[in-house]
GUTILUM-834806 format. One record per residue: residue in three letters; x, y, z of N, C-alpha, C in turn. Coordinates in steps of 0.02 Angstrom, whole numbers, plus 32768, in hexadecimal, padded with zeros to 4 digits. Layout:
<nodes>
AlaXYZXYZXYZ ...
</nodes>
This chain:
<nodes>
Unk2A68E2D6224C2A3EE30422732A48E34B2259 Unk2A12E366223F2A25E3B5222F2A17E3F12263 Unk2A56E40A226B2A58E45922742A20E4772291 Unk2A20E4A122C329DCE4CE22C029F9E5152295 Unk29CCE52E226429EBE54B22412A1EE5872266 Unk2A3EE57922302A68E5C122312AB6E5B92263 Unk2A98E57422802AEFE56222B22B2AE532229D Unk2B1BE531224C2B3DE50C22472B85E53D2216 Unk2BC4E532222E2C05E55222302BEDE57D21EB Unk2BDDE54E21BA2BCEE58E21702BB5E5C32170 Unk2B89E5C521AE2B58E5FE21A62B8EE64221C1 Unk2BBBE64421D72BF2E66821EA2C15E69221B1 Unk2C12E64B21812C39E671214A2C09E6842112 Unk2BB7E68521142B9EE6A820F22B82E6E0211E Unk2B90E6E021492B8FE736216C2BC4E7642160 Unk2BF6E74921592C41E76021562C30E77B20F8 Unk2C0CE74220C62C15E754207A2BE4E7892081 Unk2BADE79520952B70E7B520862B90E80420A5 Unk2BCDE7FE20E12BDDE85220EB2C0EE84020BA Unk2C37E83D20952C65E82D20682C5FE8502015 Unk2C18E820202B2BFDE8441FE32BDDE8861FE4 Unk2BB7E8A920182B94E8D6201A2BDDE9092004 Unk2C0DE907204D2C4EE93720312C62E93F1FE7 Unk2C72E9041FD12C79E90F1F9C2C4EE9131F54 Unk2C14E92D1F652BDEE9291F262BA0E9621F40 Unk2BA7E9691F7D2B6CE9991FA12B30E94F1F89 Unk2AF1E9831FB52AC2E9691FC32A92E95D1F7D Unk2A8DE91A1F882A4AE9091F4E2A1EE8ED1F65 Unk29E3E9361F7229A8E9071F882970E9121F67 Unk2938E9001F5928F9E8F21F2C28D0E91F1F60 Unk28D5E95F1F42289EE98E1F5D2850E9651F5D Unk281CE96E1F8C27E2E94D1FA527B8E9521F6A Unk27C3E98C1F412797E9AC1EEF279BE9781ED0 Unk27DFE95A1EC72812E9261E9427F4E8F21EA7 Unk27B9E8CF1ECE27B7E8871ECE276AE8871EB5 Unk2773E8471E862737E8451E53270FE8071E8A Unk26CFE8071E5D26AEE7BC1E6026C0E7831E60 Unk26CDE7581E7C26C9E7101E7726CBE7041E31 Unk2693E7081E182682E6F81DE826A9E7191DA0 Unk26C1E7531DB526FEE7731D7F2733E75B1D8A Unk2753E7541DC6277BE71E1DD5279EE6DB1DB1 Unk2762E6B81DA92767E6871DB3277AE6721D53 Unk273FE69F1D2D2747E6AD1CF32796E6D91CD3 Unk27A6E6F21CFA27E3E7101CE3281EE6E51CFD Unk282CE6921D142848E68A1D212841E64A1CFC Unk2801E6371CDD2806E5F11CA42810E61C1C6F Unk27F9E65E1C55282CE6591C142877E6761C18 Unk288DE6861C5828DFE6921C6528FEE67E1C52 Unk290BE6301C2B2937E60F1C2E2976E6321C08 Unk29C6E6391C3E29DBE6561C1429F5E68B1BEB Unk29B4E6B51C1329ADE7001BF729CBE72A1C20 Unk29DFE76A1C1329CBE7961C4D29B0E7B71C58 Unk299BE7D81C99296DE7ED1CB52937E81D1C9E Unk2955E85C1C88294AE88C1C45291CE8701C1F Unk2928E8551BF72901E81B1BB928C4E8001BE2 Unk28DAE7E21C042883E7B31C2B2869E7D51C40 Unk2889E81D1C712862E8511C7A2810E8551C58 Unk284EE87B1C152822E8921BDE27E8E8621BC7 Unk27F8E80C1BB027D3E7E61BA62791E7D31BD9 Unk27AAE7DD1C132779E7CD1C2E2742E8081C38 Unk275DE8421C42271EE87C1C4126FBE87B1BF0 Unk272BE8721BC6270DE86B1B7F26C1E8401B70 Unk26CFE81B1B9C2699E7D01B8E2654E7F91BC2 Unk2661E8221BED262AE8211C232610E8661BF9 Unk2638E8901BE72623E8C61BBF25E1E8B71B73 Unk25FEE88C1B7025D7E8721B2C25AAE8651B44 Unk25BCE8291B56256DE7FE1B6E2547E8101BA6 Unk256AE8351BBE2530E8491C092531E8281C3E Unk2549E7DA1C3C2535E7A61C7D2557E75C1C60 Unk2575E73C1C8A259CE7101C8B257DE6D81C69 Unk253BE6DE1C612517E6971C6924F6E6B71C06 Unk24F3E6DD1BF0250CE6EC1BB3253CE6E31B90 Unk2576E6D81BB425AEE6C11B8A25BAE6971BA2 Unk2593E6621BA8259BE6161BCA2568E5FC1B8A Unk253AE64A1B61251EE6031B1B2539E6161ADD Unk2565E6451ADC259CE6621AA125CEE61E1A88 Unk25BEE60B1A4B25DAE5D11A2A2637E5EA1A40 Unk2645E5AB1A502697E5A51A5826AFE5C41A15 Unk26B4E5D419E526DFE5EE19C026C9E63119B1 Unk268BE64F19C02678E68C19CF26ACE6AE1A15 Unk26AFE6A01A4426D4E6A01A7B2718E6971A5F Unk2737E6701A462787E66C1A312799E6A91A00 Unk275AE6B719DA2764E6FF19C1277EE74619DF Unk2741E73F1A26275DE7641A4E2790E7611A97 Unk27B5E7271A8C27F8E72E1ABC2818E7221AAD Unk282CE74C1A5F2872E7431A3928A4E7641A6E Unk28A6E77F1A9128D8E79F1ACA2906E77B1AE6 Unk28BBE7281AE128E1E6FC1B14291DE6D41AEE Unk294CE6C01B232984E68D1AF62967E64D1ADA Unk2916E63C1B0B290AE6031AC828BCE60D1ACA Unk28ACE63B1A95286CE63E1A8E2833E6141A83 Unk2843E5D41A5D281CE5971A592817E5711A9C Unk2842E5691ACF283FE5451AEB282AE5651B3B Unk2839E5B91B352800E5E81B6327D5E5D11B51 Unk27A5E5DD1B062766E5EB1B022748E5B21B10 Unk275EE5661B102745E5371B172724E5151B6B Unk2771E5361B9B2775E5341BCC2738E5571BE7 Unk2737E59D1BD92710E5D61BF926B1E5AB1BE6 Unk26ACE5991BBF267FE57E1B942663E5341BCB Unk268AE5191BD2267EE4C41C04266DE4EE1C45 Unk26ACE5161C55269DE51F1CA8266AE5471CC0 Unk263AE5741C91260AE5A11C9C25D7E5871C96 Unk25BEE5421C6D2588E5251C65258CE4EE1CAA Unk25C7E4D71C9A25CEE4B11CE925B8E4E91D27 Unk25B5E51D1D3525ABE53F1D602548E54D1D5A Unk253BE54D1D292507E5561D1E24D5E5171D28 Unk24FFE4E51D2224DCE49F1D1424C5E4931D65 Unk24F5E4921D9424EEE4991DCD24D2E4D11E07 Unk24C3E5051DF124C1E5321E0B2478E5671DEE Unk2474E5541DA9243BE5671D852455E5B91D6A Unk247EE5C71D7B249BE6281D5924EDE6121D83 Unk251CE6491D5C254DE64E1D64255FE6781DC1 Unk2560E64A1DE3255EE67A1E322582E63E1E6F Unk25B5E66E1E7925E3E6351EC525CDE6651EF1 Unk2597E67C1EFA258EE6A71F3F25A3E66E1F75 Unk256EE6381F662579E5FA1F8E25B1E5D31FB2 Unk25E4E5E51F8C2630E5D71FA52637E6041FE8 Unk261EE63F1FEC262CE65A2035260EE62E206A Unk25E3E607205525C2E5D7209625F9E5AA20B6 Unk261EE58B207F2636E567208726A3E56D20AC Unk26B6E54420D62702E54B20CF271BE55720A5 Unk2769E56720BE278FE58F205C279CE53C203C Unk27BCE520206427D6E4E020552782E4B62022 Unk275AE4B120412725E49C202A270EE4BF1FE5 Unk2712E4F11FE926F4E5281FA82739E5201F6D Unk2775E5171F9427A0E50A1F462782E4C11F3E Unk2779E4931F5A2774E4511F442737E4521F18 Unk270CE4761F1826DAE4851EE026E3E4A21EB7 Unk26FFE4D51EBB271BE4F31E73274AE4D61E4B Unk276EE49F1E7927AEE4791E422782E43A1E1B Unk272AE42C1E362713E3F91DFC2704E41A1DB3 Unk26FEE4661DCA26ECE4951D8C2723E4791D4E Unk2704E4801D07274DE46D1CCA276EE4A91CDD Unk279FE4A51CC627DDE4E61CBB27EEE4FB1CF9 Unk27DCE4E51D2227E3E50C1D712808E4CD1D99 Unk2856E4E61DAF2892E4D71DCA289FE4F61E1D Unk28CAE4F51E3528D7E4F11E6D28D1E5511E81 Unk2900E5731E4F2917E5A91E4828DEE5D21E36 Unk28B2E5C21E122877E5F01E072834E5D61E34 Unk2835E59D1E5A2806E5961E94281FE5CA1EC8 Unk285CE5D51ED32887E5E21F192874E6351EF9 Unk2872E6621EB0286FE68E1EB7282AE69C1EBA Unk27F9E6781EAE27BCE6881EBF27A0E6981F06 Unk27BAE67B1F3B27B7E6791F7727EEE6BC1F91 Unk2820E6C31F782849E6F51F962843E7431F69 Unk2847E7521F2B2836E77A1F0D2819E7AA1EFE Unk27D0E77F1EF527A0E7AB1EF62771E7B91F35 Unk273CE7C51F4D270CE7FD1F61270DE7AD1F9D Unk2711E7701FA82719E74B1FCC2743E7451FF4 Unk2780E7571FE627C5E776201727CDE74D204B Unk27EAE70E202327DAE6D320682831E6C12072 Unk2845E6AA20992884E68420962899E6592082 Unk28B2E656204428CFE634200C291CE63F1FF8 Unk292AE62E1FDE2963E63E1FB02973E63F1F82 Unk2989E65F1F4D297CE64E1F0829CFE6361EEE Unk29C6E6131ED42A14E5F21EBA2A1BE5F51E69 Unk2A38E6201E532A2FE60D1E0A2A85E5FB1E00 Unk2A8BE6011DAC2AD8E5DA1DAD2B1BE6021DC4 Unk2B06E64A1DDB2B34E6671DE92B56E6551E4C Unk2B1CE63A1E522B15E64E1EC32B1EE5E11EA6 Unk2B14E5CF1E922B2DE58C1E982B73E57E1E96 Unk2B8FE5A91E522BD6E5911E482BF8E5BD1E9A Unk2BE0E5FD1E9E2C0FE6081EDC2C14E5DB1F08 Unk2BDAE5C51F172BCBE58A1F472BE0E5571F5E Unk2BF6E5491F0F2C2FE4FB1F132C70E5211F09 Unk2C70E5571EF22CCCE5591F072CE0E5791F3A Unk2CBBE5891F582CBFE5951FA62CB5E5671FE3 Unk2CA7E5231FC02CA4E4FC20012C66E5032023 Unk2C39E51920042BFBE51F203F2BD6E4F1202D Unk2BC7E4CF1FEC2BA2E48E1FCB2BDAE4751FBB Unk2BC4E42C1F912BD6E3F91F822BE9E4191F2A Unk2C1FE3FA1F142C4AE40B1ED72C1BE4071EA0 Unk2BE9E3C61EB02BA7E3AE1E802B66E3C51E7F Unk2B6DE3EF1EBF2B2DE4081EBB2AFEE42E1E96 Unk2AB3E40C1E942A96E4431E5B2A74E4521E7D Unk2A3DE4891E472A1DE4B61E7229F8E4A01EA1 Unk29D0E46D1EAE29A7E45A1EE729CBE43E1F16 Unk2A10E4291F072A37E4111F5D2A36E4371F4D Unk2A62E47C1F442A85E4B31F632A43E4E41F9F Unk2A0EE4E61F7929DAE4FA1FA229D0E4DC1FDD Unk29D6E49E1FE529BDE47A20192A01E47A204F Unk2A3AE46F20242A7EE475205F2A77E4C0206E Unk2A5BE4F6204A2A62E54920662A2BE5442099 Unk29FFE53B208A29C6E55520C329C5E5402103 Unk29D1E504211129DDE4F521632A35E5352178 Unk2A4EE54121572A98E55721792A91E5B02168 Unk2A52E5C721422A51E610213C2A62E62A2179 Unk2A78E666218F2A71E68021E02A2BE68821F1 Unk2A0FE676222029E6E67F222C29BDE6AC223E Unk29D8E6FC224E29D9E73C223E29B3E7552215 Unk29CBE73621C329C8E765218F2978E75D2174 Unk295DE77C21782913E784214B2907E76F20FF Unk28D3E77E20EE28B7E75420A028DCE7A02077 Unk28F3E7D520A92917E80320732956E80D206F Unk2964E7F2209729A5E7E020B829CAE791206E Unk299BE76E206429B2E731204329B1E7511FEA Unk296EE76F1FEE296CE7841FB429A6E7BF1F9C Unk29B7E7F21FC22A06E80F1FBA2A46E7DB1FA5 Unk2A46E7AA1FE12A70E7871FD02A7BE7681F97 Unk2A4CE7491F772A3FE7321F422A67E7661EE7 Unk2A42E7951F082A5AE7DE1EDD2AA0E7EA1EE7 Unk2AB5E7E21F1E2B16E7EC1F242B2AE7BA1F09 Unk2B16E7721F092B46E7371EE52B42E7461EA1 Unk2AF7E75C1E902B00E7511E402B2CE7891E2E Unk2B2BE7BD1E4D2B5FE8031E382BA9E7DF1E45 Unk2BC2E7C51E7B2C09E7A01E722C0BE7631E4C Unk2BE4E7521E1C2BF4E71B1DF82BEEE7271DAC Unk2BD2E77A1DA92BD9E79D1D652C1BE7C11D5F Unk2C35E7BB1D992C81E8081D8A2CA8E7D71DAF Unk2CB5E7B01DEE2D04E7841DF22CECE7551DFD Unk2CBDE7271E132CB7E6DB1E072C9DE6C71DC3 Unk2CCAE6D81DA52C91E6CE1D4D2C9EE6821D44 Unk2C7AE6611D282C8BE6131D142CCBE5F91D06 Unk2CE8E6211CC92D35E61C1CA72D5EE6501CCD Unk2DA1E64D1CE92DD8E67C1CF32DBAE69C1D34 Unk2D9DE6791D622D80E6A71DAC2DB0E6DD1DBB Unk2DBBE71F1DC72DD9E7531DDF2DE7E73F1E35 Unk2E13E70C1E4D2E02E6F01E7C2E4AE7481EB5 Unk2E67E74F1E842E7EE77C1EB12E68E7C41ECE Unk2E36E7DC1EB62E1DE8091EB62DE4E8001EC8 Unk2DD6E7C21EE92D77E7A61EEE2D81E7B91F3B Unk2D36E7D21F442D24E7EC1FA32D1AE7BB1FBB Unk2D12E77A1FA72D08E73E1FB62D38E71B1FC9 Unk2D7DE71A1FC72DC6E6FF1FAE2DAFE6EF1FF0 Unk2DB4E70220352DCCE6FD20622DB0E6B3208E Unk2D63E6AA20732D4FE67F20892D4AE63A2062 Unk2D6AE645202B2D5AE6091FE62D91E5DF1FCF Unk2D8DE5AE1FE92DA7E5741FD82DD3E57A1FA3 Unk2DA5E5811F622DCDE57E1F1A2E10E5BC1F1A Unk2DFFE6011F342E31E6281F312E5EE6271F5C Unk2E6CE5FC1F8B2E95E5E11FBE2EC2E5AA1FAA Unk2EBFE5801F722EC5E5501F3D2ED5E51E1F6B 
</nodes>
């Protein structure tokens, strides 16, 4: 039987990490200017793989600059496109991606446009965007939370997963789509679509400076207090 959100004991201790982290990192939040299209979104997160942020940035305004419109660089030959996302860590296999999932968007839809996803539930609208190619749990969840849609999601990438499991809040095995599905019923129920999307922004900042993959800084982590692994 699940939870009505937000009452289940975890959600305690991600209220407890989220003031934890703010103290120790100040506030990261995505000024209202900062949230793009859906549709930039969604594109800056199939050729991500990998990358950081900076780089896809750039790649992705690069492509809209050129071409003018999404559905233009949905008829740019794949190795024309791999030309231009040398930025990315795997440019062949962006340009290929970006290439399937934009015609797929087009095929269905007739032009590159998720206005239509606002009709729909968040839960429902990722389940459409995850038939898209190249489109995963983590870049459905930021399409819905991210950009100009600002829905309640969560975004999990590999930094807010590994905390996740060594903190005891998921399962040791979990990948990105459990971890989404065990976070979202136990979020506090409180916190807003800006509220998740911060959060999101504090894990990946503690999983670049003391939860790093190799050698976690577990003594010095704002996290220590609630996490399993640094408790040994």
């Amino acid at each position: 039987m699940q939870l009505p959100l937000g009452t289940d004991p975890r959600s305690d201790v991600l209220r407890r990490l989220q003031t934890d982290l703010i103290a120790a990192f100040g506030r990261i939040i995505r000024p209202p200017d900062k949230r793009r299209s859906p549709e930039w979104v969604l594109v800056h997160g199939v050729i991500g793989a990998q990358t950081k942020t900076a780089a896809s940035n750039a790649s992705t305004d690069g492509l809209l600059e050129k071409y003018g419109s999404w559905e233009a660089v949905a008829k740019v030959p794949v190795e024309q496109l791999e030309a231009l996302l040398q930025r990315q860590t795997f440019p062949r296999v962006a340009a290929q991606r970006l290439s399937d999932c934009l015609n797929a968007i087009i095929a269905a839809r007739g032009r590159v446009d998720l206005r239509q996803l606002s009709n729909l539930e968040t839960a429902d609208a990722i389940a459409w965007l995850e038939t898209l190619p190249g489109v995963a749990r983590k870049n459905a969840a930021g399409v819905m939370n991210a950009s100009t849609f600002n829905r309640k999601a969560i975004v999990i990438d590999g930094h807010h997963r590994r905390i996740m499991q060594r903190m005891g809040v998921v399962p040791a095995t979990a990948d990105t789509a459990k971890t989404y599905d065990t976070l979202m019923p136990i979020l506090p129920q409180e916190w807003s679509a800006e509220d998740m999307d911060e959060h999101h922004l504090l894990l990946k900042k503690l999983g670049q400076t003391h939860c790093r993959p190799r050698r976690p800084d577990c003594a010095q982590c704002p996290a220590r207090a609630d996490c399993r692994t640094a408790k040994g």
